[in-house]
C-alpha positions in Angstrom: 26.5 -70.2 26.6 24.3 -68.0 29.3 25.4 -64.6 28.6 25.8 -61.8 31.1 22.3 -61.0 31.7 20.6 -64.6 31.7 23.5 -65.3 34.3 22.1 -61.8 36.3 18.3 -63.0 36.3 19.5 -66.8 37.2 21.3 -64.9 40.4 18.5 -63.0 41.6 15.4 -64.3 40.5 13.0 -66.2 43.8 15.8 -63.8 45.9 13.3 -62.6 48.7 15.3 -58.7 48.5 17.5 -57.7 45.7 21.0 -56.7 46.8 21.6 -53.5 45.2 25.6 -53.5 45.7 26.1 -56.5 44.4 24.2 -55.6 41.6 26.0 -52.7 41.1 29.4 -54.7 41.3 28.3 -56.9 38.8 27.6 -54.0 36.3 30.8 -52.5 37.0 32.9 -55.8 36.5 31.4 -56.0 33.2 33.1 -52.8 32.1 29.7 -50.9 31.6 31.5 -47.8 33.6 30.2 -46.5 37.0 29.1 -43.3 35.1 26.5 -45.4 33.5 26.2 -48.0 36.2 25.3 -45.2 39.5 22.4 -43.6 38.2 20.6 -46.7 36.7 21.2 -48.0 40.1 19.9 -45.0 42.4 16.8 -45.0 39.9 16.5 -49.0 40.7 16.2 -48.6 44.4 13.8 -45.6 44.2 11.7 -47.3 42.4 12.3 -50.3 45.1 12.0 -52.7 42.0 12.3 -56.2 43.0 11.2 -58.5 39.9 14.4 -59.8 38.8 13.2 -60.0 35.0 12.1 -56.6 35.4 15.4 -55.1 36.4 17.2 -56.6 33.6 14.7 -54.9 30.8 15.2 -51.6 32.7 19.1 -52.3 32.6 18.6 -53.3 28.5 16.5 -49.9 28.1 19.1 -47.8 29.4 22.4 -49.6 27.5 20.1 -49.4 24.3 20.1 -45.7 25.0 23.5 -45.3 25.4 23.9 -45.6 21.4 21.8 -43.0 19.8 21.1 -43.5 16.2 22.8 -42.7 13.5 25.3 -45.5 14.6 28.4 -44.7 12.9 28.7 -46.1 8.7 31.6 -46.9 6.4 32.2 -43.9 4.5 31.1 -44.4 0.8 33.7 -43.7 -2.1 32.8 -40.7 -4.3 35.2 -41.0 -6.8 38.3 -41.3 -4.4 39.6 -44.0 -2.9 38.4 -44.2 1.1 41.2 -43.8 3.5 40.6 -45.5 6.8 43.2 -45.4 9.5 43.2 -48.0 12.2 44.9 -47.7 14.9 45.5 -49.3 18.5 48.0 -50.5 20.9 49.7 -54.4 20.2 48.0 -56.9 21.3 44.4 -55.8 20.2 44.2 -57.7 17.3 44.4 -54.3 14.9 46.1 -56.1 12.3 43.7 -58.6 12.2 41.1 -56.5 11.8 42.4 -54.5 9.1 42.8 -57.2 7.5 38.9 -58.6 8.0 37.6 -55.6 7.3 39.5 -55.5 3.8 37.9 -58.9 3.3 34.5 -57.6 4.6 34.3 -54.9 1.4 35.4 -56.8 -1.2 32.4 -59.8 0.0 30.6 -55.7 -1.0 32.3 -56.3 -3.9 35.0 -52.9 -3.3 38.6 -52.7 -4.8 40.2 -52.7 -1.2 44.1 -52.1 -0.9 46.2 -52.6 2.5 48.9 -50.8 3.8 51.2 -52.4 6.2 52.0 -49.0 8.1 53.5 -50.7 11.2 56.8 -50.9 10.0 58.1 -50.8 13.6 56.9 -54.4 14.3 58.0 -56.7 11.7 56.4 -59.3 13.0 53.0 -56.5 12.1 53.8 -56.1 8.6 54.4 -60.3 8.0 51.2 -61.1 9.9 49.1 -58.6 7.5 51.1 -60.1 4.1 49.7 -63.1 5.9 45.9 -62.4 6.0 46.6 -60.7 2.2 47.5 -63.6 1.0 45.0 -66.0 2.7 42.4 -63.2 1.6 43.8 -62.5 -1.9 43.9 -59.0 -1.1 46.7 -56.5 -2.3 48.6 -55.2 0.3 50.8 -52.1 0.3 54.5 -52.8 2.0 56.6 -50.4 3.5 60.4 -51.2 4.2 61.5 -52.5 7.8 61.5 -49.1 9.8 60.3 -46.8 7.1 58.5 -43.8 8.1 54.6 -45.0 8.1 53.3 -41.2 7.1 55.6 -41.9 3.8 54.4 -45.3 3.6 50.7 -44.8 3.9 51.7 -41.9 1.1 53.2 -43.8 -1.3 50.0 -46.6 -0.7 47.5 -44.1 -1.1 49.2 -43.0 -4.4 49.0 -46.2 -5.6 45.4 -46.4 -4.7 44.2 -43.5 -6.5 46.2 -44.8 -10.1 45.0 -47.5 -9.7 41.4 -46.5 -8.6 40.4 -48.7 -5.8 37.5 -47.8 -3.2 39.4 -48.0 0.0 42.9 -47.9 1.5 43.2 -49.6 5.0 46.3 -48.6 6.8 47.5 -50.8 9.6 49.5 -48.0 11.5 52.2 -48.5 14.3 50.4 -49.8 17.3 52.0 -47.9 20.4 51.2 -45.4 23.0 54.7 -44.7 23.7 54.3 -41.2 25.1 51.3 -39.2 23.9 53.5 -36.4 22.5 55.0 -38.8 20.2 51.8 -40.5 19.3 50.4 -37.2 18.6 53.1 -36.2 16.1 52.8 -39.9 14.0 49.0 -40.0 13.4 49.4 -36.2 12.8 52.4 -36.8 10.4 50.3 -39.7 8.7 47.3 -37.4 8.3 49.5 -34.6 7.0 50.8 -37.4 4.3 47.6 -38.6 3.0 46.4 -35.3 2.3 48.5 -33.9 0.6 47.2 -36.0 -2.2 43.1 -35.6 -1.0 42.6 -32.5 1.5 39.4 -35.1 2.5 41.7 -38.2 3.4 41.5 -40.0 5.5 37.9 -40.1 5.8 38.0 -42.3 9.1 40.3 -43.3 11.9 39.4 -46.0 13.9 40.7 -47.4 17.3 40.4 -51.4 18.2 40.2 -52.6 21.5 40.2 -55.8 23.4 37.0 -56.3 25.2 39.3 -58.5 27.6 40.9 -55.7 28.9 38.4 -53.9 30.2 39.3 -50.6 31.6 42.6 -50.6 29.6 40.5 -50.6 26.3 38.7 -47.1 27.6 41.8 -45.9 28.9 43.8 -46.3 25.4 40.8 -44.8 23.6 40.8 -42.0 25.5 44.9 -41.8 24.4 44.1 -42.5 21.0 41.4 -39.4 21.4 43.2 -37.1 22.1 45.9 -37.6 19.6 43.6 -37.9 16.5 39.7 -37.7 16.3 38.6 -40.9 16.3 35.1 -42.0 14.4 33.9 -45.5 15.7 35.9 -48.2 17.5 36.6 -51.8 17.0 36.4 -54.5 19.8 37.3 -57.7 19.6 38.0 -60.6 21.2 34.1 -60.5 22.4 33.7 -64.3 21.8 36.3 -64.4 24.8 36.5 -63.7 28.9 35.9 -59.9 27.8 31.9 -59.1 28.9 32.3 -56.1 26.0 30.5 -53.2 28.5 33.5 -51.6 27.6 31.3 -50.5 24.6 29.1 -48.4 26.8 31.9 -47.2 28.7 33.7 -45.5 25.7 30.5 -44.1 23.8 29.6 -42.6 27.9 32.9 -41.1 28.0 33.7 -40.1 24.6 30.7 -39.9 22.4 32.3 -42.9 20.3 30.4 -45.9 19.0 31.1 -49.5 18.1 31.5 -50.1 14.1 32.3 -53.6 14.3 33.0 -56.4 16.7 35.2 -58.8 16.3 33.4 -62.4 17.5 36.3 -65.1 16.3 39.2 -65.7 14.5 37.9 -66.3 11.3 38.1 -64.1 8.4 34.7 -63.5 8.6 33.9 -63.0 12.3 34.0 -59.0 11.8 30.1 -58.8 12.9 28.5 -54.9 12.3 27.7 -53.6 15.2 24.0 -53.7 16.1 22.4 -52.3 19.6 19.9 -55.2 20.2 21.5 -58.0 19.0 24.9 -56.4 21.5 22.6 -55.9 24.1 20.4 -59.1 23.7 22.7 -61.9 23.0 26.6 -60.6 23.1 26.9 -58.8 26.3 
């Protein structure tokens, strides 16, 4: 299947004059961000480049340099299990994730435990016993509408008798009202270190690359209710053209981890620039 930019060059190659707004619409529709998408753009016309091939290397070159290296990394286990906090509105396929990545360290060959946090949404905590079974990977379960702090507490004590390298907590996936957001990932961070002042190591969002805007839009939510280290985005093997990527490191300084190319448990890809640039976007 062409990809976004063969599909550009196939548009405008043998074109006598390059339309520069329709370019520029084409950018934005693939969620790249008009803060990106202006100035590359303006510098385009300037330069009054016309060579079709050309003008998608100079578009490559500058959504390469969006991600400055280091990219985010899994944080390694120093004795303590990792605590990793993933959160996310419905819909985004968080559970699913949580559950890939779990799959994806022990392939490492890590002690991984889950914790189905999102106690809210039964249908949540049976779709994670789910994957832990189809995985074979212990899973951590809270009572139907028990407090997630005190069940990602009473996971992560388990996980440090029991010494494994990670903890993944699925937590409840809703932007409700900020406030109230705010004051669950706050009360879930309290929890977890109480037992280690350094947990949880990580929190990370996952979006839908289908949703375009919305994904930036609940990252920059999720932001500003708990620091978030690297995002998620799946669903890129759908309708999604994933610019969204470049849209949420432009705005807030975050970076892809993984993406999420397929339903299967292992189609949790780590993120790389060229091959996202080259052959996903």
């Amino acid at each position: 299947m062409a990809n976004f930019f063969s599909k550009l060059v196939d548009k405008f190659l043998g074109e006598p004059e390059i339309d520069w707004d329709e370019l520029e619409a084409d950018l934005i529709s693939a969620d790249i961000g008009a803060k990106r998408v202006i100035p590359m753009i303006e510098e385009l016309r300037d330069r009054n480049e016309q060579d079709a091939i050309d003008i998608v290397e100079f578009i490559k070159d500058h959504l390469r340099s969006a991600f400055p290296q280091p990219l985010p990394q899994l944080p390694i286990p120093d004795g303590k299990p990792v605590v990793l906090l993933m959160v996310g509105v419905n819909g985004t396929g968080k559970t699913t994730s949580s559950a890939k990545l779990a799959h994806h360290l022990q392939k490492q060959g890590k002690r991984v435990l889950l914790a189905a946090a999102d106690t809210f949404r039964a249908a949540a905590v049976e779709q994670l016993e789910s994957w832990a079974t189809r995985l074979n990977v212990p899973i951590y379960k809270g009572r139907v509408n028990q407090d997630p702090a005190s069940v990602c507490y009473e996971a992560h004590t388990v996980a440090l008798s029991e010494n494994y390298d990670y903890l993944i907590c699925d937590t409840a996936g809703r932007l409700h009202t900020r406030h109230n957001l705010m004051e669950e990932l706050s009360k879930i961070r309290r929890s977890i270190a109480k037992q280690d002042p350094a947990a949880p190591q990580a929190c990370y969002i996952v979006v839908d690359a289908t949703t375009g805007a919305n994904a930036l839009m609940q990252a920059r939510e999720f932001n500003k209710a708990t620091p978030l280290d690297a995002v998620i985005i799946t669903k890129m093997d759908g309708s999604g053209k994933g610019g969204v990527a470049v849209a949420i490191r432009d705005e807030l300084g975050i970076a892809p981890l993984y993406l999420g190319t397929g339903e299967g448990k292992d189609n949790l890809v780590p993120f790389s620039v060229n091959t996202y640039v080259d052959t996903i976007l």
